[in-house]
PATORTOR-377665 format. One record per atom (N, C-alpha, C): residue in three letters; x, y, z. Coordinates in steps of 0.2 Angstrom, whole numbers, plus 2048, in hexadecimal, padded with zeros to 3 digits. Layout:
AlaXYZ;...
//
This chain:
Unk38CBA068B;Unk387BA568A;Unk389BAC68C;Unk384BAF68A;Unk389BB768B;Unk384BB9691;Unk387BBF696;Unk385BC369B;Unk383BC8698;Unk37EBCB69E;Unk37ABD269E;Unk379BD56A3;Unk37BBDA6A3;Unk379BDE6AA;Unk374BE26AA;Unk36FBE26AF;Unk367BE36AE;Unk36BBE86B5;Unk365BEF6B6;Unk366BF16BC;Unk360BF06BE;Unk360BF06C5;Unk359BED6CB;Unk35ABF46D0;Unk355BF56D2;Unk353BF96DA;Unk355BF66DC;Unk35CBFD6E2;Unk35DBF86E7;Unk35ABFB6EB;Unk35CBF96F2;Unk355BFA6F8;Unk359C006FA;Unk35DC066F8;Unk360C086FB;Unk35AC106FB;Unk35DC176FF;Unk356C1C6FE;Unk359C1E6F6;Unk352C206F3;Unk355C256EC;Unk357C2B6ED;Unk35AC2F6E7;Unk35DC326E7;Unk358C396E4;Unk359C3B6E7;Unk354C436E4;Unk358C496E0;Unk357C496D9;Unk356C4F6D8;Unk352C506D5;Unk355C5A6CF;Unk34FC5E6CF;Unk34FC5D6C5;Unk34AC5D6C4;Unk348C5F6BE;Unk34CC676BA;Unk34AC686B3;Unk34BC6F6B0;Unk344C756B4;Unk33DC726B7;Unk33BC756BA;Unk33AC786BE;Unk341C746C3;Unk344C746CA;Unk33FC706CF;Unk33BC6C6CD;Unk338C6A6D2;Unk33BC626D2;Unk33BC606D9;Unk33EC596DC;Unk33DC506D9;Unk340C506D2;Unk340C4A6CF;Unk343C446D6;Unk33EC3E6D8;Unk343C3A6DB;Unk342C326D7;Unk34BC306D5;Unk34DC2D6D2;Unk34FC266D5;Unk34DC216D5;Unk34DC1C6D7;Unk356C1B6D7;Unk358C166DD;Unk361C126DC;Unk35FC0C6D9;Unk363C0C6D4;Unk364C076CF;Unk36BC036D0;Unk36ABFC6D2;Unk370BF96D3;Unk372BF36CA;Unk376BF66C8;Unk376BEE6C1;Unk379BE86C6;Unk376BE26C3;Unk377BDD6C4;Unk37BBD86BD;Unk37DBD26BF;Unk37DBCF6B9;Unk37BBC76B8;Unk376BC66B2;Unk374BC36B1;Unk375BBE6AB;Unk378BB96AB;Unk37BBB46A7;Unk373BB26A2;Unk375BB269C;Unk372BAF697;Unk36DBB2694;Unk371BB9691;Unk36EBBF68E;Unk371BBF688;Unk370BC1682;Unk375BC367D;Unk372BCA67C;Unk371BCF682;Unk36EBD567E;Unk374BDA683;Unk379BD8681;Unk381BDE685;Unk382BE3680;Unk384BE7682;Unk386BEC67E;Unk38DBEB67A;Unk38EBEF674;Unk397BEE673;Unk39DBEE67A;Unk39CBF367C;Unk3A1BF5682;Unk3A1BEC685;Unk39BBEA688;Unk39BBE568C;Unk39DBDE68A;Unk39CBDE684;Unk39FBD967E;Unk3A6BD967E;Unk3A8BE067C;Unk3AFBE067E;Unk3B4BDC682;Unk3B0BE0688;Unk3B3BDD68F;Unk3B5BD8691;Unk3AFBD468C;Unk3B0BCC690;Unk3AEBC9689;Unk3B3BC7685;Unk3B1BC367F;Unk3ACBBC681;Unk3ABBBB677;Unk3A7BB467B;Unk3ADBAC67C;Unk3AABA967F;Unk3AEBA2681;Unk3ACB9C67F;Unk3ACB9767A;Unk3ABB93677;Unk3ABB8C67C;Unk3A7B8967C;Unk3A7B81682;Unk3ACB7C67C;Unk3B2B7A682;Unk3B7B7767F;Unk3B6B7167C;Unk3AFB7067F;Unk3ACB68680;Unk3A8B65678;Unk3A5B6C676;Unk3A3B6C671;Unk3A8B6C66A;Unk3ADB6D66A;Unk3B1B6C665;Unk3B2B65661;Unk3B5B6865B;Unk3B6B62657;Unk3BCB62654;Unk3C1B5D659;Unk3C8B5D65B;Unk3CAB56655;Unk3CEB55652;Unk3D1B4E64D;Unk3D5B4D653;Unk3D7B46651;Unk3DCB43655;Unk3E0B43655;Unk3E8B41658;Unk3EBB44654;Unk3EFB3F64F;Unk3EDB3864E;Unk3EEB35647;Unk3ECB38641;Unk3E7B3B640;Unk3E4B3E63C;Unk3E6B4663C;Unk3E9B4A63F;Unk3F0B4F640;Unk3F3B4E63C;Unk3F8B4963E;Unk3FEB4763B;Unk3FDB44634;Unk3F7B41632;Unk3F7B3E62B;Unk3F5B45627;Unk3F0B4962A;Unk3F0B4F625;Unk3F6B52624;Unk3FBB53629;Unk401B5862A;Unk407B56624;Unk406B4E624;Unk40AB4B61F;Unk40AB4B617;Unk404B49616;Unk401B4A60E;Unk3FEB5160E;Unk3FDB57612;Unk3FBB5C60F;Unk3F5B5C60C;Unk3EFB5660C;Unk3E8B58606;Unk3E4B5860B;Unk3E0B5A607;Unk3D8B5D609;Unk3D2B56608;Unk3CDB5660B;Unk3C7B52609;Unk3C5B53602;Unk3C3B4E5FD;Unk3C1B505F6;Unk3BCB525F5;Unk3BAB565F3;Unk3B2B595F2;Unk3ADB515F0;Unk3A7B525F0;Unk3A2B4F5EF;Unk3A2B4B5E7;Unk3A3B4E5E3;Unk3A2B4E5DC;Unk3A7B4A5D8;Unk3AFB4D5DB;Unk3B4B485DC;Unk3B6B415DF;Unk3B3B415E6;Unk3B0B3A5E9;Unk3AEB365E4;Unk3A7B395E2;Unk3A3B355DE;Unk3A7B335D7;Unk3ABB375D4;Unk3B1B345CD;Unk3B3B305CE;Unk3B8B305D5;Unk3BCB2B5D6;Unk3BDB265D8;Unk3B3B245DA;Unk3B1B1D5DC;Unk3B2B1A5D8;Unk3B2B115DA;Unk3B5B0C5D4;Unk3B0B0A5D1;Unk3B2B095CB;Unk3ACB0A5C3;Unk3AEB015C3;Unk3A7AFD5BC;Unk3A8AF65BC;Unk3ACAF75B7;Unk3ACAF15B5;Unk3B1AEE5AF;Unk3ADAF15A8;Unk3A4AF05A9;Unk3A2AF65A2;Unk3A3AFA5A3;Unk3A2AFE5A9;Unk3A0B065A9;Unk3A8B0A5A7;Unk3ACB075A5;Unk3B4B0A5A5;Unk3B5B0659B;Unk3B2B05599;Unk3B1B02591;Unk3B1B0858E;Unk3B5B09589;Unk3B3B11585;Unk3AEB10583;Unk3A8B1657F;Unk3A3B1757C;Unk3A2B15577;Unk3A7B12571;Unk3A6B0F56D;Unk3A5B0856D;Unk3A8B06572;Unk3A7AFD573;Unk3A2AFD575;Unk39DB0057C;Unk397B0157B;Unk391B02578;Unk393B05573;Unk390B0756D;Unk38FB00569;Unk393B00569;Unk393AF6565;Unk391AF356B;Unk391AF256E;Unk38CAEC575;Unk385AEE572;Unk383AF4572;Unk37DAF7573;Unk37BAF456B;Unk37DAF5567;Unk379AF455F;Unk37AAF055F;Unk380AE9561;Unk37EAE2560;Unk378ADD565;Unk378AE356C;Unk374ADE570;Unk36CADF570;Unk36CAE556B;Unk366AE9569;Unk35FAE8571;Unk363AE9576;Unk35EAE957E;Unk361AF1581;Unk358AF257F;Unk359AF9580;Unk358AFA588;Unk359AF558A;Unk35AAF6593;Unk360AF7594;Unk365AF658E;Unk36CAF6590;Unk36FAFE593;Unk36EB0258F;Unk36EB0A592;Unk36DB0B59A;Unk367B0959C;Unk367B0A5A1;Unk36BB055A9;Unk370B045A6;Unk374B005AD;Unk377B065AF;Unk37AB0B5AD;Unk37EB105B2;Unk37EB185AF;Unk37BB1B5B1;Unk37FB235AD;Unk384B245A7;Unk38AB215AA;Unk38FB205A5;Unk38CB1D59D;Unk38AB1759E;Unk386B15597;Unk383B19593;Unk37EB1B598;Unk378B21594;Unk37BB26590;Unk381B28595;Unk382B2F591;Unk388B2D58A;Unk38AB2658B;Unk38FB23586;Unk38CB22580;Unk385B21581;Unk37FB1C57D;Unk37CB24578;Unk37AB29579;Unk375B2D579;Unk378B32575;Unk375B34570;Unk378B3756A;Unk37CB36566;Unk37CB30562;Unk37EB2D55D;Unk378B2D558;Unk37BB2E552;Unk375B2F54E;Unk376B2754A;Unk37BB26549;Unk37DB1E547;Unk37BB1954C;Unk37BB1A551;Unk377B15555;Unk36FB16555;Unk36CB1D554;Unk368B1D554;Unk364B1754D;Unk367B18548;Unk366B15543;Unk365B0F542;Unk36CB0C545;Unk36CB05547;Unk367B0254C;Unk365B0354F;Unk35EB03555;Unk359B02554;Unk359B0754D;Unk352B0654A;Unk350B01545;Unk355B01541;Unk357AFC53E;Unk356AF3541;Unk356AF1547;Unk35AAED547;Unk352AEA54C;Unk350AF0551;Unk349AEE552;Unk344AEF550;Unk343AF3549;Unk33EAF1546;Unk33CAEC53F;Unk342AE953E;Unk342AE5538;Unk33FADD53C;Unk340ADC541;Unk339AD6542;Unk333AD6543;Unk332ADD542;Unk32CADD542;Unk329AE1539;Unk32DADF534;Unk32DAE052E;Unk32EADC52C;Unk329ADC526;Unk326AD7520;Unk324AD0525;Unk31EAD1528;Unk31BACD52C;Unk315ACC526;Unk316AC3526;Unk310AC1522;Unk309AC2526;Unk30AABF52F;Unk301ABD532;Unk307AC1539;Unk300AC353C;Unk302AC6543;Unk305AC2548;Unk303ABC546;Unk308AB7549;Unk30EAB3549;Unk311AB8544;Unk31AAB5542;Unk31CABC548;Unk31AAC354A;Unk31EAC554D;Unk31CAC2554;Unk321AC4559;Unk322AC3560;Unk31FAC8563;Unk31DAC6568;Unk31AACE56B;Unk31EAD356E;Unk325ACD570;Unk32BAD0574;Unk32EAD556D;Unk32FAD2567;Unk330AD5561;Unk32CADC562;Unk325ADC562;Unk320AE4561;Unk322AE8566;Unk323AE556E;Unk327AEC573;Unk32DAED571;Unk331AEB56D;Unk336AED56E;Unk337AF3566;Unk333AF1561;Unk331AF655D;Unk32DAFB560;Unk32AAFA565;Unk325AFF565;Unk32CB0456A;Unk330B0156E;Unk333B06574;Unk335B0B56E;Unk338B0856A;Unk33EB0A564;Unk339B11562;Unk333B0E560;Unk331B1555C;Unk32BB1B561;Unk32DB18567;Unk32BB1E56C;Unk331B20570;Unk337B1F56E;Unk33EB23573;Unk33DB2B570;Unk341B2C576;Unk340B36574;Unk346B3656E;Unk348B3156C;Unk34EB35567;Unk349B3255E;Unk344B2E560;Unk340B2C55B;Unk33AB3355A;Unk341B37553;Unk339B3C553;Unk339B3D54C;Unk335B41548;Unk332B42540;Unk338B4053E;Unk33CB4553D;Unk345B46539;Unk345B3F539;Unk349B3B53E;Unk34EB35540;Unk348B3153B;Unk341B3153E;Unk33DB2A53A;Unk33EB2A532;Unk33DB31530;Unk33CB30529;Unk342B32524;Unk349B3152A;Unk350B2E525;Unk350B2A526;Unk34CB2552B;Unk34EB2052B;Unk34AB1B526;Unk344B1E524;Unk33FB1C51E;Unk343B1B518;Unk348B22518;Unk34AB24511;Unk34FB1D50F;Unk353B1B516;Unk356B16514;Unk355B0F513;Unk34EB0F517;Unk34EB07514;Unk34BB0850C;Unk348B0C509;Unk345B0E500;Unk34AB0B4FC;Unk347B064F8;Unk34AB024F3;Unk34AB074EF;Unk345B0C4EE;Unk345B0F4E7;Unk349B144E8;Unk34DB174E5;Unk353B1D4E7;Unk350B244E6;Unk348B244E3;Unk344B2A4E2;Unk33FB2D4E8;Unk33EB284EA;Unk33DB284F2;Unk342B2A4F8;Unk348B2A4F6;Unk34DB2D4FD;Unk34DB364FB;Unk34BB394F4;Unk34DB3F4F4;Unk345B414F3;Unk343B404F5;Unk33AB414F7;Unk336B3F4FD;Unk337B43502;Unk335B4250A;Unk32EB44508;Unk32BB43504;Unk321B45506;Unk322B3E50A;Unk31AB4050E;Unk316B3E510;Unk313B3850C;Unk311B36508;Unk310B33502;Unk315B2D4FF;Unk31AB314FF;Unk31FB2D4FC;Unk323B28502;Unk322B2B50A;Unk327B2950E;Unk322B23511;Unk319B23511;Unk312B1F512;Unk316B1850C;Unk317B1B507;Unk318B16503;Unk31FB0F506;Unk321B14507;Unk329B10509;Unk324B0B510;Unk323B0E513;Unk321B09519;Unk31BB05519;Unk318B06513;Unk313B01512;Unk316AFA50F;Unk31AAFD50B;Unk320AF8507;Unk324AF350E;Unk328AF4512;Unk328AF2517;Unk325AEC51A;Unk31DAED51B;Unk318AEA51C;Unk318AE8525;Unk318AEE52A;Unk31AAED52E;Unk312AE7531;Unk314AE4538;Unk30FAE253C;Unk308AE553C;Unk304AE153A;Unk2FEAE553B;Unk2FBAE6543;Unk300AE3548;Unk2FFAE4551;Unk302AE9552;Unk306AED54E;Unk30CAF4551;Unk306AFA553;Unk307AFA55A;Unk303B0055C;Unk306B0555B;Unk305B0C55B;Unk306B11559;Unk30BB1455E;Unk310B1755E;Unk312B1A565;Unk30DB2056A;Unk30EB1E570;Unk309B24574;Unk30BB2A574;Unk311B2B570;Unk314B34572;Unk311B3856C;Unk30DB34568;Unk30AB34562;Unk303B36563;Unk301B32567;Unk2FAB34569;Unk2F8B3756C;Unk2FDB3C571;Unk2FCB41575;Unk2FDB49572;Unk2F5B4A575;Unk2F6B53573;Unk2FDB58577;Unk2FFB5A573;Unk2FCB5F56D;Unk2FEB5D567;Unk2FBB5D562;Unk2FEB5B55B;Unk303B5F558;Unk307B5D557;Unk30CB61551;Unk30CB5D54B;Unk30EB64546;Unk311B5F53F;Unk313B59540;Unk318B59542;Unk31CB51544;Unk317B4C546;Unk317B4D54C;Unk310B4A54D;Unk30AB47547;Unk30AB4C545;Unk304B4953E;Unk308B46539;Unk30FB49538;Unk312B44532;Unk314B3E533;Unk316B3F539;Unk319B3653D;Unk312B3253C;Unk30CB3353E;Unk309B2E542;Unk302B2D53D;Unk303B30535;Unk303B2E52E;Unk305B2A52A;Unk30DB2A52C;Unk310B2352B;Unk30DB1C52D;Unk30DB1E532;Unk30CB18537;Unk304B17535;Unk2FFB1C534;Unk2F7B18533;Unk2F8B1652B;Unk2FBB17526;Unk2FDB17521;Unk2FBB0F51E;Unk2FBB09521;Unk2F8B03521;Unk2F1B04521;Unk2EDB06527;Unk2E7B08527;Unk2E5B0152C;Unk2EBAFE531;Unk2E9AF9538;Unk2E6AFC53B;Unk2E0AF853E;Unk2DCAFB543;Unk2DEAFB54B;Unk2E4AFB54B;Unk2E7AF9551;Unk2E5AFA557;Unk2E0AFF559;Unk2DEB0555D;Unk2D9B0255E;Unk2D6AFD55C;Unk2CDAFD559;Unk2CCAF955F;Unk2D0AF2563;Unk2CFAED568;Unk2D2AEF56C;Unk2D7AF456E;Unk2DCAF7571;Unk2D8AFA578;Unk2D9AF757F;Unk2D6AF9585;Unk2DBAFC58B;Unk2E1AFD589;Unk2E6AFD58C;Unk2E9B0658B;Unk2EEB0658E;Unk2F1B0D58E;Unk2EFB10588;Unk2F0B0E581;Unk2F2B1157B;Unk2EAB13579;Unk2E5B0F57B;Unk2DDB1057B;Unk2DAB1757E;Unk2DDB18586;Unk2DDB1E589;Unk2E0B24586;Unk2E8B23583;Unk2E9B28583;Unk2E9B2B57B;Unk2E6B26577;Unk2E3B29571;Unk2DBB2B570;Unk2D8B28577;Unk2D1B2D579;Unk2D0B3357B;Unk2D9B3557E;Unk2D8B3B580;Unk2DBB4057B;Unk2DEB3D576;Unk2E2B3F56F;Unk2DCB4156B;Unk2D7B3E56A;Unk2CFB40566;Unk2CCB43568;Unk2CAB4356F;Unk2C6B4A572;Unk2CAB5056F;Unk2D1B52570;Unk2D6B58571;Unk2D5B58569;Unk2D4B54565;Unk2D4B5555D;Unk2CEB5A55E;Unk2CBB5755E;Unk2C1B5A55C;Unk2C0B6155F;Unk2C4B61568;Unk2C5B66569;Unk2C6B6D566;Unk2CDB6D563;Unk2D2B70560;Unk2CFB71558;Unk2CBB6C555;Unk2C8B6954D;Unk2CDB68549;Unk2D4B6254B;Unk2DAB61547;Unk2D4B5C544;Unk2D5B5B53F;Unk2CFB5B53A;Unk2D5B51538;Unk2DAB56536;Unk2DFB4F535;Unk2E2B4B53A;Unk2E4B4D53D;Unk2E4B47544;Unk2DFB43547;Unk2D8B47545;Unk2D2B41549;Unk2CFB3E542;Unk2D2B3D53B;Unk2D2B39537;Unk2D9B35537;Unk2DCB3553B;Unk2E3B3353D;Unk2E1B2B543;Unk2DEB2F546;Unk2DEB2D54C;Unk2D7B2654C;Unk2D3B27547;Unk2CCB25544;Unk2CEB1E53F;Unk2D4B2053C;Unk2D7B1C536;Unk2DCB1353B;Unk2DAB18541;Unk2E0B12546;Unk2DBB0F54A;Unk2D5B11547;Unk2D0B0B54C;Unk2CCB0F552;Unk2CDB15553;Unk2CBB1755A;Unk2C2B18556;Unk2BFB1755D;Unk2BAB1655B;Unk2B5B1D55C;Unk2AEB1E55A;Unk2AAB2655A;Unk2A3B2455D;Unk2A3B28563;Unk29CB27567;Unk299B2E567;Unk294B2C56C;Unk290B3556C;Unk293B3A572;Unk297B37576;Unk29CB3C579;Unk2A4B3E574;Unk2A3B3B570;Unk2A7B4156A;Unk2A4B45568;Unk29FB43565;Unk299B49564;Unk298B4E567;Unk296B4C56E;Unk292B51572;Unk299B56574;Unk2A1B55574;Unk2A7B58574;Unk2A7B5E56E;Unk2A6B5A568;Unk2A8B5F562;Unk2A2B65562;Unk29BB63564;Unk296B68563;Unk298B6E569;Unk298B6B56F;Unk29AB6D575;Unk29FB75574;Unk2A6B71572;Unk2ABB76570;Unk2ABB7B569;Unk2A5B7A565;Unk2A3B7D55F;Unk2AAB7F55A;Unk2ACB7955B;Unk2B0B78555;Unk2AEB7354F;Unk2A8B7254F;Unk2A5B6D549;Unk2A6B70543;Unk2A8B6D540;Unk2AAB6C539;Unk2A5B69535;Unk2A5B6952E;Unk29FB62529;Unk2A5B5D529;Unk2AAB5E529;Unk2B0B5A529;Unk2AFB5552F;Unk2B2B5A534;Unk2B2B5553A;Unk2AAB5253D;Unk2A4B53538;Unk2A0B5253B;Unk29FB4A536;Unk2A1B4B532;Unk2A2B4552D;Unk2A7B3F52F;Unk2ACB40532;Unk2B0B3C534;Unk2ADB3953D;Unk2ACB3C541;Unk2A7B3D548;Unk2A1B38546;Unk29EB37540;Unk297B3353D;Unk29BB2D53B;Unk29FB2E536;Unk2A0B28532;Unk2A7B27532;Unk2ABB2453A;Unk2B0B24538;Unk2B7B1E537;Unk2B2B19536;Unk2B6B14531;Unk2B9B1352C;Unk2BBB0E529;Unk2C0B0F521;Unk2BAB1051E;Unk2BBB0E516;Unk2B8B0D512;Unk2B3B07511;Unk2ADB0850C;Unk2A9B0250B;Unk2A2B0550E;Unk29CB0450F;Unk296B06514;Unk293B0850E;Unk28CB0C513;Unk289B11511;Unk287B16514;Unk28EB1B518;Unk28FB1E51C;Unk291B24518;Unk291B2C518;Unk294B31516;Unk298B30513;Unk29BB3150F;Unk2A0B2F508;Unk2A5B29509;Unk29EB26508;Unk2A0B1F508;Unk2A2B1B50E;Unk2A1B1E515;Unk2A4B1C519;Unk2A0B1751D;Unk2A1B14521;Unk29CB0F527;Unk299B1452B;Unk292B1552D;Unk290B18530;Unk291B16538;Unk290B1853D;Unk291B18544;Unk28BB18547;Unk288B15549;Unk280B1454B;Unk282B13555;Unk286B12555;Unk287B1555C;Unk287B19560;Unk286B1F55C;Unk287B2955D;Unk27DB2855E;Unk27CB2D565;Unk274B2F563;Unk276B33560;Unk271B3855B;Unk271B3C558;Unk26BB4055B;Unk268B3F55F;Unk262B43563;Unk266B4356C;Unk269B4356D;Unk26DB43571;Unk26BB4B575;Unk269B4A57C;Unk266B5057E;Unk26BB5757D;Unk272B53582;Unk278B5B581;Unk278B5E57C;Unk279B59578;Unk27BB5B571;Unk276B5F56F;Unk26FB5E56E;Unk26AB6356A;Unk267B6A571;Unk26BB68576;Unk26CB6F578;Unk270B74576;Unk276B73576;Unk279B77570;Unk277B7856B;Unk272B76569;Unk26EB77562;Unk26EB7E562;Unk269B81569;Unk265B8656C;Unk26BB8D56B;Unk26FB8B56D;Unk274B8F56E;Unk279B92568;Unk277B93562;Unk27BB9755D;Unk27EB8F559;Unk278B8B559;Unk27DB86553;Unk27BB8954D;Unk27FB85548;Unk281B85542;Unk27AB8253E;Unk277B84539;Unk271B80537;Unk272B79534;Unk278B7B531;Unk27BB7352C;Unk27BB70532;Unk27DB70538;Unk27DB6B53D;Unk278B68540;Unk272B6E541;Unk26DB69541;Unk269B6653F;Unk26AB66537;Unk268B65530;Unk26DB5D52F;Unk272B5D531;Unk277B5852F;Unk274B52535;Unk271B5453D;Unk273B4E541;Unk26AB4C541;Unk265B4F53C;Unk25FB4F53A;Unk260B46536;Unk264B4A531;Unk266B4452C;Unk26BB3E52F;Unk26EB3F533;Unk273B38534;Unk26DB3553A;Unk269B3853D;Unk264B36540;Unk260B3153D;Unk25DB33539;Unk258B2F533;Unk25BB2B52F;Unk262B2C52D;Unk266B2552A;Unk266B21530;Unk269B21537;Unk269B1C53A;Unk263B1853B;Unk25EB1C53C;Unk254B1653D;Unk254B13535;Unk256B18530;Unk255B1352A;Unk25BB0B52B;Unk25FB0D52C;Unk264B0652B;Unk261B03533;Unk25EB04537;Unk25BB0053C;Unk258AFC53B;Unk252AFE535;Unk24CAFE532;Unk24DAF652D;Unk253AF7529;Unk255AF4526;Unk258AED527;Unk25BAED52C;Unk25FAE8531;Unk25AAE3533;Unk257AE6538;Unk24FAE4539;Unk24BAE0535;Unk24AAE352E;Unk246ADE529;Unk24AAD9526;Unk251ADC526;Unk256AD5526;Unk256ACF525;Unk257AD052E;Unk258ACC533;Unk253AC6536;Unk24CACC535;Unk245AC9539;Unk242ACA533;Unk240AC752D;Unk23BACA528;Unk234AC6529;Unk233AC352D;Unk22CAC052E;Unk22BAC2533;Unk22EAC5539;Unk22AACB53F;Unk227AD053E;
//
């Protein structure tokens, strides 16, 4: 540690002089002393007495490790290099193309994930892309009854068509391939690419992917997951598990926003309509006659619901929230509209009732 020299009173008498006044300043004797364990010395004093390192504290090699450096001349290898030049297995050292063949014939798509090396040997092939998709979803195509597929079968379709490299593009060349009819490959509608997959006749248990369900919608989004309702399975309708959650929060964000098509999207796969969708679309005043028709009567076809559809008797339509926002700058067809879905549900009440009990 370094020294400092502090000056102290000594007991000696002081020294008197005189100011520019002339009057007798008396000035204390000042003796410096020195005090170990300062670092507040001046340059001169630093000079004087450099600092001195405890020899105790060093970090001395031995001298076998002297002599081994002095002979080879090398240096320790950086981090990065260490890490290269540990020993790799007997796969991880396979080129990327025999890997690529293990991967498309063993079609287990855990296979990528054994080592970094695989993944990055695995990932971005557009030909393996194709083969993958290929090869996990043909057993779950042309199913007669839901129970010729496997259920091991339906996850492993389903991993396939929710990986991040399964997006619009890659599904609907991959559409255009499997089209028996040759006028369908140079016609990507919507329509024509529904068709192709209908023809297929995929499982009627294939759940929709969840990256599909979740807001924000984009095109893609809309054209992928038209495809896929394109059958018009209700697959969503029994569904209590992740895909039930995250396509409830996929409806609300529709109604929210008033994607008018997506929550006919989303209604087509079974999800079902209560009076807290309702009480959302009024709430956020984005009602539509559209979206209020689909929110009423959102099942397939057949009934005698709003154009043709199964009414929803589930939904209050006197629902207090909701007719407070009456009060507040609603729309008149709005309240004219849940007037009359009102009065059709007590009529089909009405009906059931005399049905059911015709002698009560």
């Amino acid at each position: 540690m370094d020294d400092h020299f502090v000056s102290v009173q000594s007991p000696s008498a002081p020294v008197a002089q005189s100011n520019l006044a002339g009057h007798a300043v008396v000035k204390p004797n000042w003796t410096p002393i020195k005090v170990r364990g300062k670092r507040h010395r001046t340059l001169i004093e630093k000079a004087a007495e450099p600092k001195r390192r405890n020899a105790t504290l060093r970090k001395t090699r031995s001298s076998k490790q002297a002599s081994d450096s002095k002979d080879d001349g090398s240096k320790p290898l950086p981090r990065k290099q260490r890490r290269e030049t540990m020993h790799i297995t007997l796969l991880e050292s396979l080129p990327a193309e025999i890997l690529q063949m293990i991967f498309e014939y063993s079609l287990n798509l855990d296979f990528p994930f054994t080592c970094t090396r695989t993944i990055a040997a695995l990932s971005g092939s557009r030909h393996l892309h194709t083969c993958l998709t290929t090869g996990l979803l043909s057993p779950i195509l042309h199913a007669c009854s839901p129970f010729d597929v496997l259920q091991a079968r339906l996850n492993d379709a389903h991993r396939i068509l929710n990986s991040r490299f399964m997006t619009w593009s890659v599904f609907s060349r991959w559409l255009c391939t499997q089209a028996q009819d040759e006028a369908h490959i140079h016609e990507q509608s919507a329509d024509a690419l529904s068709k192709v997959w209908m023809s297929l006749e995929p499982a009627r248990t294939l759940l929709p992917p969840t990256k599909l369900l979740r807001a924000p919608f984009t095109e893609d989004k809309t054209s992928f997951l038209t495809i896929l309702a394109a059958p018009a399975y209700q697959v969503l309708a029994h569904d209590k598990g992740l895909h039930a959650e995250v396509a409830r929060e996929g409806l609300e964000h529709a109604v929210r926003v008033g994607d008018v098509s997506m929550l006919s999207l989303l209604f087509r796969l079974g999800m079902p309509s209560d009076t807290d969708l309702l009480r959302v679309a009024v709430i956020g005043r984005n009602m539509s006659p559209d979206m209020f028709d689909l929110i009423v009567s959102p099942s397939g076809p057949s009934g005698d619901g709003l154009h043709g559809r199964t009414a929803n008797d589930a939904i209050d339509f006197l629902d207090e929230e909701v007719w407070q926002q009456m009060d507040h700058g609603a729309p008149i067809w709005l309240k004219r509209a849940l007037k009359e879905a009102q009065i059709r549900k007590e009529r089909r009440q009405l009906e059931y009732h005399e049905h059911v009990m015709p002698d009560v």
